[in-house]
PyMOL CGO cylinders between C-alpha atoms (Angstrom):
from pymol import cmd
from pymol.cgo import CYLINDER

trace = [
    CYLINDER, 94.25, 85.19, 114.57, 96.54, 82.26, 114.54, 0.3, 1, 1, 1, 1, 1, 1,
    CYLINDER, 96.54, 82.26, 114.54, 93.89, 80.14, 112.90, 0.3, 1, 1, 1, 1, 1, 1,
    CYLINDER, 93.89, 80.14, 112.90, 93.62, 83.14, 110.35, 0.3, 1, 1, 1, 1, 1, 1,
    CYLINDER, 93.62, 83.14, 110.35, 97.04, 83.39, 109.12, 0.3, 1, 1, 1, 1, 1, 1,
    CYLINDER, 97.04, 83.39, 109.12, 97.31, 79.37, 109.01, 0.3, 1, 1, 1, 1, 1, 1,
    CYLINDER, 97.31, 79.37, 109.01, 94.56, 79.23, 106.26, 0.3, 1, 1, 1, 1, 1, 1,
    CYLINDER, 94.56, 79.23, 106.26, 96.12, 82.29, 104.57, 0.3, 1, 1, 1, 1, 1, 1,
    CYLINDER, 96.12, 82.29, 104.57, 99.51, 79.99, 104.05, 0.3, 1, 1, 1, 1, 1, 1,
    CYLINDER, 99.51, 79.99, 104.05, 97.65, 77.30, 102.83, 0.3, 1, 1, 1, 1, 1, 1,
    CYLINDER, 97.65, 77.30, 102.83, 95.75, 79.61, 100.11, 0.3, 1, 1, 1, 1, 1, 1,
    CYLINDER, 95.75, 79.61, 100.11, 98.84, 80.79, 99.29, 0.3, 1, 1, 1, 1, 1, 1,
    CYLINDER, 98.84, 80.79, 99.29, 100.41, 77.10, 99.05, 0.3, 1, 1, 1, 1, 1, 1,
    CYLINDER, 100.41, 77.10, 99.05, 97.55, 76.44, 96.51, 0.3, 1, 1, 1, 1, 1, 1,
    CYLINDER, 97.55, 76.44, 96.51, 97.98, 79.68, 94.73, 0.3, 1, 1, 1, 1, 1, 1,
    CYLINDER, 97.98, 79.68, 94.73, 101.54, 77.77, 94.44, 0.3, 1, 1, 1, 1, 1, 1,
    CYLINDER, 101.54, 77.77, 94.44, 100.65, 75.94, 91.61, 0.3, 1, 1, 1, 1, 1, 1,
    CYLINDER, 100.65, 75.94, 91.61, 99.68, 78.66, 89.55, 0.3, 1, 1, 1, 1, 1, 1,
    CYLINDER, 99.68, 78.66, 89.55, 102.74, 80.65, 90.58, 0.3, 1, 1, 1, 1, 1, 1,
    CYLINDER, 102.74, 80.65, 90.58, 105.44, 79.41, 92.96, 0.3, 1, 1, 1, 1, 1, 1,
    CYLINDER, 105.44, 79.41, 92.96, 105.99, 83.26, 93.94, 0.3, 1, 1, 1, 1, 1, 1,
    CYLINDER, 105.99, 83.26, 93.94, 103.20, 82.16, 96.31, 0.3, 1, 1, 1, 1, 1, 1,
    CYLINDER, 103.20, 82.16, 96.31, 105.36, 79.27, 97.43, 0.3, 1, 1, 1, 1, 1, 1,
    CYLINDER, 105.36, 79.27, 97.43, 108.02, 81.99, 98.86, 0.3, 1, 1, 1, 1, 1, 1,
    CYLINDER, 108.02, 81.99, 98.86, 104.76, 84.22, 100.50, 0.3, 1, 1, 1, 1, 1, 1,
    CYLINDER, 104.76, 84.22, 100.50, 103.33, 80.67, 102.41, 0.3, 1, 1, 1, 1, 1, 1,
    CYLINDER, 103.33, 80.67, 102.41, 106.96, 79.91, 103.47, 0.3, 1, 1, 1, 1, 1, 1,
    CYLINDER, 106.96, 79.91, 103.47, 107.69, 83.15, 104.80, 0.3, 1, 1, 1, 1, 1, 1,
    CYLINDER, 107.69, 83.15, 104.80, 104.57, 83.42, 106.43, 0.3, 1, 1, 1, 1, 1, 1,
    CYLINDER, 104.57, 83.42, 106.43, 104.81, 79.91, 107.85, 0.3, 1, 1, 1, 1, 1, 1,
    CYLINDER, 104.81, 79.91, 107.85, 108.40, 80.66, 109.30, 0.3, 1, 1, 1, 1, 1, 1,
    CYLINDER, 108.40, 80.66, 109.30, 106.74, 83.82, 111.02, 0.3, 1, 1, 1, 1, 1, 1,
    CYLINDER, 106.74, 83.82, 111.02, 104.20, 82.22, 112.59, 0.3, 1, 1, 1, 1, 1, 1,
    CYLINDER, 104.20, 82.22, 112.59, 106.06, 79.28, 114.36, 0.3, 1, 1, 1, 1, 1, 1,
    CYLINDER, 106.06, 79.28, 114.36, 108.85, 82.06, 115.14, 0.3, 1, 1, 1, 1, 1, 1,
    CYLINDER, 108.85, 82.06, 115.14, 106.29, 84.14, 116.89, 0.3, 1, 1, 1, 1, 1, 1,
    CYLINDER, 106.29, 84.14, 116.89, 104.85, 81.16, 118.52, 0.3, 1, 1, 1, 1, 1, 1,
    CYLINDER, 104.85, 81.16, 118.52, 108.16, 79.99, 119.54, 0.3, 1, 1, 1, 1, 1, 1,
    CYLINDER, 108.16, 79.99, 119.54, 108.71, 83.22, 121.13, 0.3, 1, 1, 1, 1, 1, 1,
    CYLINDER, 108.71, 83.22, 121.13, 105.42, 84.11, 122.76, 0.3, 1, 1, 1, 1, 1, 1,
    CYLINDER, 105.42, 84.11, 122.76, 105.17, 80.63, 124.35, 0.3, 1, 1, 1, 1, 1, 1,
    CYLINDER, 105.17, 80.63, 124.35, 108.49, 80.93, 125.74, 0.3, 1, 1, 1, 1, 1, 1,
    CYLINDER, 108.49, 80.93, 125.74, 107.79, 85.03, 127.25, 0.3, 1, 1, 1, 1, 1, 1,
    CYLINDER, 107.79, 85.03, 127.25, 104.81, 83.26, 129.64, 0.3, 1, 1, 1, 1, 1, 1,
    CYLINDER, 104.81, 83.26, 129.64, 104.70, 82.35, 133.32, 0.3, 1, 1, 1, 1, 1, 1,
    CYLINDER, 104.70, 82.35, 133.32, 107.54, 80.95, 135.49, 0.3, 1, 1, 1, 1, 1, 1,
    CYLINDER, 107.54, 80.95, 135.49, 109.88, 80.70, 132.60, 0.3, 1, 1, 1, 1, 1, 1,
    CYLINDER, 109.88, 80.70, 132.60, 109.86, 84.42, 132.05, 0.3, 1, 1, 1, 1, 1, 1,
    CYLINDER, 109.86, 84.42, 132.05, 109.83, 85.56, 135.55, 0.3, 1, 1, 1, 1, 1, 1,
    CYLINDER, 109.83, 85.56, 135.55, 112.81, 83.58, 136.21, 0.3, 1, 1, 1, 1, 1, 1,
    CYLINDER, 112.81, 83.58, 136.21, 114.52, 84.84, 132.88, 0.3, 1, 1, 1, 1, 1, 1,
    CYLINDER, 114.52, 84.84, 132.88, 113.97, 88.32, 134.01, 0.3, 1, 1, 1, 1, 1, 1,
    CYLINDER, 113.97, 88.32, 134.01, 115.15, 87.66, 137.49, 0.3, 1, 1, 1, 1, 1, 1,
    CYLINDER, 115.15, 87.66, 137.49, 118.16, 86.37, 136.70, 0.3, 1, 1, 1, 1, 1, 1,
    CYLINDER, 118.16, 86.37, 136.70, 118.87, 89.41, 134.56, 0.3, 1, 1, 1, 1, 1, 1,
    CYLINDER, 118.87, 89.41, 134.56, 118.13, 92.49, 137.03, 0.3, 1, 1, 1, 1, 1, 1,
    CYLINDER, 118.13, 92.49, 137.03, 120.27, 89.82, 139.09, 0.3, 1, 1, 1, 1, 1, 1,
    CYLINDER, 120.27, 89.82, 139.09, 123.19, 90.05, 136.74, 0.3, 1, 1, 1, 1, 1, 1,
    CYLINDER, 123.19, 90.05, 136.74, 122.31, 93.92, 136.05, 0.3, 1, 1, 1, 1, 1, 1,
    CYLINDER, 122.31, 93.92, 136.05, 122.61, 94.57, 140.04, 0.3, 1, 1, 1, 1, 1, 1,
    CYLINDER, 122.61, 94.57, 140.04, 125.98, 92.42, 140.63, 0.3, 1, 1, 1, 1, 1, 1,
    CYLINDER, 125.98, 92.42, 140.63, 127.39, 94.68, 137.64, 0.3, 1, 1, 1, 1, 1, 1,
    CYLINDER, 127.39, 94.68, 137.64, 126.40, 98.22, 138.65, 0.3, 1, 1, 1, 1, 1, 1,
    CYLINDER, 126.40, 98.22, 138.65, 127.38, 96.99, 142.20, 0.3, 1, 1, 1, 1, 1, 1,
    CYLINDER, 127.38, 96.99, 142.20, 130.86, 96.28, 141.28, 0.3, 1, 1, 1, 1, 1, 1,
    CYLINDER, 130.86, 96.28, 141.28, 131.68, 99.24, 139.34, 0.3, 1, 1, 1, 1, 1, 1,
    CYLINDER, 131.68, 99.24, 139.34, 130.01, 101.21, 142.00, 0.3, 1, 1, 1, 1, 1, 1,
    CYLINDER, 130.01, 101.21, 142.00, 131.08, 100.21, 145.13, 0.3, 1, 1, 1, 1, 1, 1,
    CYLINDER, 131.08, 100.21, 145.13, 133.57, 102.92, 145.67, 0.3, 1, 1, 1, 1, 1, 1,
    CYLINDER, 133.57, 102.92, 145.67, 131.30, 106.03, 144.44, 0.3, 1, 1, 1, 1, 1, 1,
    CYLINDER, 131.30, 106.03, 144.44, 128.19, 104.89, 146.68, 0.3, 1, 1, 1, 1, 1, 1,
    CYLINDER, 128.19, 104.89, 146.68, 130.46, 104.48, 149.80, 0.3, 1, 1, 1, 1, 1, 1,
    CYLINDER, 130.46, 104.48, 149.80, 131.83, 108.08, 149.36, 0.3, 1, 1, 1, 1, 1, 1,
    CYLINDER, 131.83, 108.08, 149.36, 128.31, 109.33, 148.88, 0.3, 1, 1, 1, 1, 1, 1,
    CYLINDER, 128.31, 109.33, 148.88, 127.49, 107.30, 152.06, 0.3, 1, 1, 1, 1, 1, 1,
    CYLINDER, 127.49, 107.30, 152.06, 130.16, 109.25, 153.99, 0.3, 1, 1, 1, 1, 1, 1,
    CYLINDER, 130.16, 109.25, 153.99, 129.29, 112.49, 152.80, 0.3, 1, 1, 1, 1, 1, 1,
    CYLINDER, 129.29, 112.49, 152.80, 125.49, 112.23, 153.23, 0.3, 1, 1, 1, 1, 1, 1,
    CYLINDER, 125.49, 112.23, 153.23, 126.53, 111.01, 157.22, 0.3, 1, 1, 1, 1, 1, 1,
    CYLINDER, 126.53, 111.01, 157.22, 129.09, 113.77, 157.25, 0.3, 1, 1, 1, 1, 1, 1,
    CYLINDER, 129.09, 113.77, 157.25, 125.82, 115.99, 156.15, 0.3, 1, 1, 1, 1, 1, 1,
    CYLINDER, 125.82, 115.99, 156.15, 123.68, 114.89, 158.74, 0.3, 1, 1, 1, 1, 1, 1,
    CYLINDER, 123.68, 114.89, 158.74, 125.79, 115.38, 161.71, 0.3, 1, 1, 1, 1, 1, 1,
]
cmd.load_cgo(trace, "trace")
């Protein structure tokens, strides 16, 4: 697919000449595809895992802190329930 869209921007650098509307299309379509390259290379393996890690790591320390307090109450009451 990648090959694909490549030859696409060069016919559409050629078509250039004729027009240089085409010039804008191969551009655009050139920025896309090392954008989505950029991106998809960097969403693989370790890299990622360790990205989202450190994320739900940062989402958990949050919700902790601002829950603290509510989840020990519920704590008492559910032992106060079970007794």
């Amino acid at each position: 697919m990648f090959v694909f869209l490549f030859l696409l921007s060069a016919i559409l650098f050629g078509l250039g000449f004729l027009n240089p509307l085409w010039w804008v299309a191969a551009a655009v379509l050139l920025f896309t595809l090392v954008h989505h390259g950029r991106r998809r290379g960097s969403e693989s393996g370790y890299g990622q895992y360790r990205e989202d890690r450190d994320r739900r790591d940062r989402w958990d320390r949050r919700y902790r802190r601002q829950n603290r307090e509510r989840w020990a109450r519920e704590d008492r009451r559910s032992q106060d329930d079970h007794r």
